[in-house]
N, C-alpha and C positions, 0 to 999 in steps of 0.2 A: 422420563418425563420429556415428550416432543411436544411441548406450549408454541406457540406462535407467536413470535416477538416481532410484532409492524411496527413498530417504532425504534429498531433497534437497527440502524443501518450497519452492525458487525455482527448480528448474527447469519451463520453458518461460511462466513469470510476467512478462509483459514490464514494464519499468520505468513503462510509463504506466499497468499497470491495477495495480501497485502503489501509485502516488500515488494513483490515485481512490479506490483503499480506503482509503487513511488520509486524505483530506480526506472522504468521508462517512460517516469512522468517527468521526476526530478535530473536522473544519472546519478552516479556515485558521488561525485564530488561535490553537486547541490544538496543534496540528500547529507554528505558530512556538514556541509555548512550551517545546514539547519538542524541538525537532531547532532553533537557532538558527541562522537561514538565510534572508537579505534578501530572496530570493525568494517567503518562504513569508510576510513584513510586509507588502513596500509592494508595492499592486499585483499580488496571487497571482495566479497564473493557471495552469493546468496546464503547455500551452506551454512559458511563461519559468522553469518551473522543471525539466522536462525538459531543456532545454536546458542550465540548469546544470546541474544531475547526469551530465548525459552526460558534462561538461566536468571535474568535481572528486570523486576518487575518494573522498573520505572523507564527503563529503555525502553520495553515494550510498548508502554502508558505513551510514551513521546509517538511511538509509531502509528500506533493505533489514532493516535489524537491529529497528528497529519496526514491520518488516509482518511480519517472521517471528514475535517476542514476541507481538502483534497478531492473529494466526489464532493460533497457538497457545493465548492464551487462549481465543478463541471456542471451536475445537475441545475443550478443558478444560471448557467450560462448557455445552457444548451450545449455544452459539450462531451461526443461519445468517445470519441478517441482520445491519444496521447496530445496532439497539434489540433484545433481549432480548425483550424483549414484541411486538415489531411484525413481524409477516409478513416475509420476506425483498422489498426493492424494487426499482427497478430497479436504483437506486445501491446494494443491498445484494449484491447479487449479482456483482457486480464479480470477487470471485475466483472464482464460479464459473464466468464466462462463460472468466474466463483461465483457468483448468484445462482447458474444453472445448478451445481453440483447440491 
């Protein structure tokens, strides 16, 4: 079933270029502050935290729901990159390489 979900700002957003947007939106430690999650304290690393997300749906649920709040603002604000001011990066473009794929 390939349906077309326009209204669905996570489909085809794979969960890792989710996390990358919000660790070079937020960093690791803004990112623990907000979603509380041992993965995101000791030791972050994309990886090990993919892997728990895969594992605990409600960590997931928290991520998911601060990437969508997350571009949503951007989009609200006109912003393409990580910084407002700053040209979109490589690490800023993150969602848009996952909307391409």
């Amino acid at each position: 079933m390939n349906r077309s979900q326009p209204n669905n700002p996570l489909h085809g957003v794979t969960l890792k270029a989710m996390l990358e947007y919000l660790v070079a939106e937020y960093g690791w430690e803004r990112l623990s502050d907000r979603i509380q999650i041992n993965s995101f304290r000791h030791e972050p690393s994309i990886n090990s935290s993919l892997k728990f997300l895969r594992k605990t749906q409600w960590a997931r649920a928290k991520v998911e729901r601060l990437y969508s709040d997350s571009i949503s603002y951007d989009e609200r604000k006109g912003r393409t990159g990580v910084s407002g001011d700053v040209p979109p990066t490589e690490m800023g473009s993150v969602w848009d390489r996952a909307r391409k794929q």
